[in-house]
VOGUMI-509445 format. One record per residue (C-alpha): x, y, z; residue in one letter. Coordinates in steps of 0.001 Angstrom, whole numbers. Example, Ala and Ser with C-alpha at 12.3 -4.5 7.8 and 13.67 -1.06 7.14 Angstrom:
# residues 2
+---------+---------+---------+------+
|      px |      py |      pz | resn |
+---------+---------+---------+------+
|   12300 |   -4500 |    7800 |    a |
|   13670 |   -1060 |    7140 |    s |
+---------+---------+---------+------+
# end
This chain:
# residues 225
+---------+---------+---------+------+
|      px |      py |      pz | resn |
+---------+---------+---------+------+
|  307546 |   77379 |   72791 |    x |
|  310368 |   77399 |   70413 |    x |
|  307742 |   78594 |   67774 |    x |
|  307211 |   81572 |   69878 |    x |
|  310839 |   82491 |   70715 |    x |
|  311380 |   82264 |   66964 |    x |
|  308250 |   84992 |   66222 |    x |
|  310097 |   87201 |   69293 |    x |
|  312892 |   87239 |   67567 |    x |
|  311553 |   88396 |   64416 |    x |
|  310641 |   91956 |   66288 |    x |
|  314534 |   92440 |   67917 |    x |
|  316042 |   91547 |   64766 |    x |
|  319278 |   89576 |   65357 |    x |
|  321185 |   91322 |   62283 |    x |
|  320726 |   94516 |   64313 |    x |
|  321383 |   92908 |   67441 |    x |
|  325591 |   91619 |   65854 |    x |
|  325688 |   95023 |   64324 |    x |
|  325482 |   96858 |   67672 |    x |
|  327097 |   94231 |   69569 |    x |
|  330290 |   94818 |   67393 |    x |
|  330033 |   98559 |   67584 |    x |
|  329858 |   98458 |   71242 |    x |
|  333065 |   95942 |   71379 |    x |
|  334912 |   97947 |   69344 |    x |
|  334064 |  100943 |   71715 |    x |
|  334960 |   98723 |   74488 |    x |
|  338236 |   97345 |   72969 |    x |
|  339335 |  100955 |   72279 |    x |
|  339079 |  102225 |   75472 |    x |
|  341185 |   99443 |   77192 |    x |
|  343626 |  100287 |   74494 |    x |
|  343232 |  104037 |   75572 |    x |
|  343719 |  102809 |   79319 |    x |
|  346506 |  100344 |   78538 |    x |
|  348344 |  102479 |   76974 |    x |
|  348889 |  105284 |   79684 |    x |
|  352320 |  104550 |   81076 |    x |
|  351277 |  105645 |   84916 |    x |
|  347594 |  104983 |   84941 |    x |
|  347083 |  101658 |   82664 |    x |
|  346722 |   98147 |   83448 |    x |
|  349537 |   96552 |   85833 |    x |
|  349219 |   93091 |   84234 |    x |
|  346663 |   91242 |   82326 |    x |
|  344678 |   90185 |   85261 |    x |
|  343638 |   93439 |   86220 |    x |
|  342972 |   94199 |   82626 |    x |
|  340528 |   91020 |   81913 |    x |
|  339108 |   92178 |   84813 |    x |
|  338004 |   95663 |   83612 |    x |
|  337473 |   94334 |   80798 |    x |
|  334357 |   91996 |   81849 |    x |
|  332997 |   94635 |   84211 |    x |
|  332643 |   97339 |   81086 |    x |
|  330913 |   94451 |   78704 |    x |
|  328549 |   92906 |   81338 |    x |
|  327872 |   96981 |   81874 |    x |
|  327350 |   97507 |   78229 |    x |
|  325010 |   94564 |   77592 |    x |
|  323281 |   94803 |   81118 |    x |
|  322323 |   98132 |   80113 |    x |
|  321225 |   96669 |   76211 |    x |
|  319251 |   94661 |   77734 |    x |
|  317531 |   96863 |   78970 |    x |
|  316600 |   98599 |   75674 |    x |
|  315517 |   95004 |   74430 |    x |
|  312994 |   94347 |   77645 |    x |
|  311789 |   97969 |   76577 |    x |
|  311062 |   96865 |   73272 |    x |
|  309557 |   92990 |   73787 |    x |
|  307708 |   94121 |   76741 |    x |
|  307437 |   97016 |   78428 |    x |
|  306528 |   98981 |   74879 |    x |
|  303836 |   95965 |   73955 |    x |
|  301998 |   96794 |   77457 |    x |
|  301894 |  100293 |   76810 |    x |
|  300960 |  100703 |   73653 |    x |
|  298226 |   97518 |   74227 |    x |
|  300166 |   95378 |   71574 |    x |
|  300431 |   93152 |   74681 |    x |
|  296331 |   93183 |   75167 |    x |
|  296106 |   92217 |   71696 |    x |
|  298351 |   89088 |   71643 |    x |
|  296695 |   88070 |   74484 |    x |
|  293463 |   87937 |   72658 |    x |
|  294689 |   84896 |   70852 |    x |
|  294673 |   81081 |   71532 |    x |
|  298025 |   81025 |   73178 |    x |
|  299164 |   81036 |   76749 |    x |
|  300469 |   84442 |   77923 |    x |
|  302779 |   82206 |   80207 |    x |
|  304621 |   81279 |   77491 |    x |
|  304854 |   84244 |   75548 |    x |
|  306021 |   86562 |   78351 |    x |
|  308697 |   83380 |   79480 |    x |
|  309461 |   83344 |   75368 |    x |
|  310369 |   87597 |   75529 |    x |
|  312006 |   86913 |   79280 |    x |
|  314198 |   83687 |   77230 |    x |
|  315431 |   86038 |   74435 |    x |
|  316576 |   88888 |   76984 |    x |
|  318180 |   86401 |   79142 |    x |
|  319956 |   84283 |   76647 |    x |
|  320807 |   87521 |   74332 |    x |
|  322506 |   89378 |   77253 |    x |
|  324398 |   86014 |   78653 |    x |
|  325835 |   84789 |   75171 |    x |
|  326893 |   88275 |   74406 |    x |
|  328621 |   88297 |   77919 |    x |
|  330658 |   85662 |   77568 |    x |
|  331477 |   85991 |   73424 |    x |
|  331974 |   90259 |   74016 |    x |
|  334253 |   89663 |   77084 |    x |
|  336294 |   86570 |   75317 |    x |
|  336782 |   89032 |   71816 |    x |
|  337317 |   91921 |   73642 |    x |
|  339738 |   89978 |   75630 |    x |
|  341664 |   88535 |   72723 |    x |
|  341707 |   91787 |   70766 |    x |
|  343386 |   93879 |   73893 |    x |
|  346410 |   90697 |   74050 |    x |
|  346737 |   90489 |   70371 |    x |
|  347542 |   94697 |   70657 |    x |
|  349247 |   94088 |   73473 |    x |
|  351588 |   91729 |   72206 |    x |
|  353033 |   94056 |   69607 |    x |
|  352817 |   97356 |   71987 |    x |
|  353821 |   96202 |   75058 |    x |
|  351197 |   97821 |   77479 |    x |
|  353081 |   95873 |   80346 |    x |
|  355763 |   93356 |   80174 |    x |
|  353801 |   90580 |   82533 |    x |
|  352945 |   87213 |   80491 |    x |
|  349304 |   86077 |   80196 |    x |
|  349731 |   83123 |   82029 |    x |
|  347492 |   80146 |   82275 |    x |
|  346435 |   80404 |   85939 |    x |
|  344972 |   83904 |   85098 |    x |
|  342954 |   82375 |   81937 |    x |
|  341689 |   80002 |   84204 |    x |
|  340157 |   81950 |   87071 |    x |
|  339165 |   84751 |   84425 |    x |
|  337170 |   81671 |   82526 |    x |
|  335426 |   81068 |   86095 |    x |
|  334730 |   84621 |   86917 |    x |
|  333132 |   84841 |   82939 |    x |
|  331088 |   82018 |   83492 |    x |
|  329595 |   82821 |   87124 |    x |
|  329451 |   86298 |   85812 |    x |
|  327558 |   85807 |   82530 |    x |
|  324752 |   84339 |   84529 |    x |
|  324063 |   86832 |   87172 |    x |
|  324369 |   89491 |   84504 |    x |
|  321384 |   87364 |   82470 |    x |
|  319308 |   87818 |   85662 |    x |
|  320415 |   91634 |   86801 |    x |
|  319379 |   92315 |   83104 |    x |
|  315628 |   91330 |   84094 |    x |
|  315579 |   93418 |   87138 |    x |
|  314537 |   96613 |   85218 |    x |
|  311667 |   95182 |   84398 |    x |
|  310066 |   95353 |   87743 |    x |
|  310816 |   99212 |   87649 |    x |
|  309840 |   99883 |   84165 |    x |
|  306586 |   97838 |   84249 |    x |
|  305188 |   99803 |   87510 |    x |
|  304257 |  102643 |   85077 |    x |
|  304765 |  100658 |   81879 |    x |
|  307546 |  103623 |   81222 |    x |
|  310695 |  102764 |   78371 |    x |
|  312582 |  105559 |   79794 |    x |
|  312677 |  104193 |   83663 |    x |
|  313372 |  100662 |   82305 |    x |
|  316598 |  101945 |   80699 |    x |
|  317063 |  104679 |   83602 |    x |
|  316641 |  101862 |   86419 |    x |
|  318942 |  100060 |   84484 |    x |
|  321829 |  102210 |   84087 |    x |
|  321527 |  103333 |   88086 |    x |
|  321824 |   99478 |   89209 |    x |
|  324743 |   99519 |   87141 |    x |
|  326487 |  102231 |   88456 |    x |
|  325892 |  101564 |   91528 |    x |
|  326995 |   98125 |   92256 |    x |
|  330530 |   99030 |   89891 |    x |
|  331079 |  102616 |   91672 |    x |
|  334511 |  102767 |   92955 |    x |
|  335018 |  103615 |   96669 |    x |
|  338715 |  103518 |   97323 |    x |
|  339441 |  100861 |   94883 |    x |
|  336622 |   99015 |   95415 |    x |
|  333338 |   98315 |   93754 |    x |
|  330492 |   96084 |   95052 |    x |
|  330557 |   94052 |   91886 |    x |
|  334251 |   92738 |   92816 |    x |
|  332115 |   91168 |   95765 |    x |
|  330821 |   88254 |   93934 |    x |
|  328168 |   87484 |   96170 |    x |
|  326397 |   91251 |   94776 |    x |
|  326251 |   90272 |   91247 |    x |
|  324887 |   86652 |   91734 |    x |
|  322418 |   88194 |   94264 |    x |
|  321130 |   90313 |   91953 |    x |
|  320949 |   87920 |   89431 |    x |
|  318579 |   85938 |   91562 |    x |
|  316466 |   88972 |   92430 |    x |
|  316095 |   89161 |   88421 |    x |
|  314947 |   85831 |   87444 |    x |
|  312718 |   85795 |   90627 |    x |
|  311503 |   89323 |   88950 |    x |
|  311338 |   87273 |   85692 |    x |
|  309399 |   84330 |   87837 |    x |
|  306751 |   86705 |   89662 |    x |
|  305989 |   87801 |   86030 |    x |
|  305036 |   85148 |   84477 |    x |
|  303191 |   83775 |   87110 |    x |
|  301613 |   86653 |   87263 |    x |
|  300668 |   87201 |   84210 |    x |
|  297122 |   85398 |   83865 |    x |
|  295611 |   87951 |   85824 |    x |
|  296986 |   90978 |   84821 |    x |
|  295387 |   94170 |   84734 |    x |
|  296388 |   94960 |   80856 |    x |
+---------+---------+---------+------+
# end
């Protein structure tokens, strides 16, 4: 199994993988800046700006994901790379769990090492601009640290649900589409609001995607290729 996750990983190439992942933390880091500094409009206090914080990187890599499912999976079916792996002595079980692994684990360690940097970066600027004169106290790191944590995981499993959409016509572009509408959705704001502030939205949709991820791979012995 390991052998295989190691071959998988060879395709995504994890050099390319850091290189976007810092360009899209930088983006991110910038534009809390660019928030945090508007006198009226910014952040109140570091809570709310942790907060905004995780939602715009679990967005970010959600959608990333989304792009690697495209290229591990949904890109192998169409163009019958897929069909020819599965011509070999190995068990597609394994191999499709091996591309699901990569996705999940990718898009979860980037979650929680994207929000924590991110995080860092906006107190470090803070601390010599003063954004907002509230203290980042320890209460708030704790129940931020929770949030990550519970959050990181359901975003692992919402980053499988595209699959179910993009495999239906074994289309890239509806992958990434489905994708970025789930997104949007659940962190709309309707007076305030979003659905992903519920928490019980996020973690439900994290279930739906591993159960996605689940259905798959049992699936996938019998599979019309």
């Amino acid at each position: 199994m390991l052998h295989l996750v190691k071959l998988e990983l060879r395709k995504v190439k994890i050099a390319g993988i850091l290189r976007t992942a810092a360009l899209i933390l930088l983006g991110i880091l910038g534009f809390a800046l660019l928030i945090g500094s508007d006198k009226t409009e910014g952040f109140k206090d570091y809570a709310e700006a942790m907060s905004v914080i995780g939602m715009i990187v679990r967005v970010a890599f959600i959608i990333y994901a989304s792009v690697l499912l495209s290229k591990l999976i949904v890109e192998e079916y169409r163009n019958q790379t897929m069909a020819l792996l599965f011509t070999y002595p190995i068990s597609r079980k394994k191999l499709l769990l091996a591309k699901l692994l990569i996705v999940g684990v990718i898009t979860f360690v980037l979650v929680i090492i994207g929000t924590v940097l991110v995080s860092a970066g906006f107190y470090l600027f803070n601390e010599k601009l003063h954004f907002f004169p509230s203290p980042l106290t320890a209460d708030i790191v704790k129940k931020q640290a929770l949030q990550l944590g519970v959050n990181a995981v359901a975003a692992a499993g919402m980053a499988l649900v595209p699959l179910f959409f993009g495999m239906l016509k074994k289309s890239v572009p509806t992958t990434i589409v489905s994708s970025i509408l789930i997104v949007a959705v659940i962190n709309s704001s309707n007076n305030g609001a979003s659905l992903g502030e519920i928490i019980a939205v996020p973690i439900t949709l994290g279930i739906i995607g591993f159960l996605v991820a689940y259905l798959s791979i049992r699936k996938v012995e019998h599979a019309d290729l």
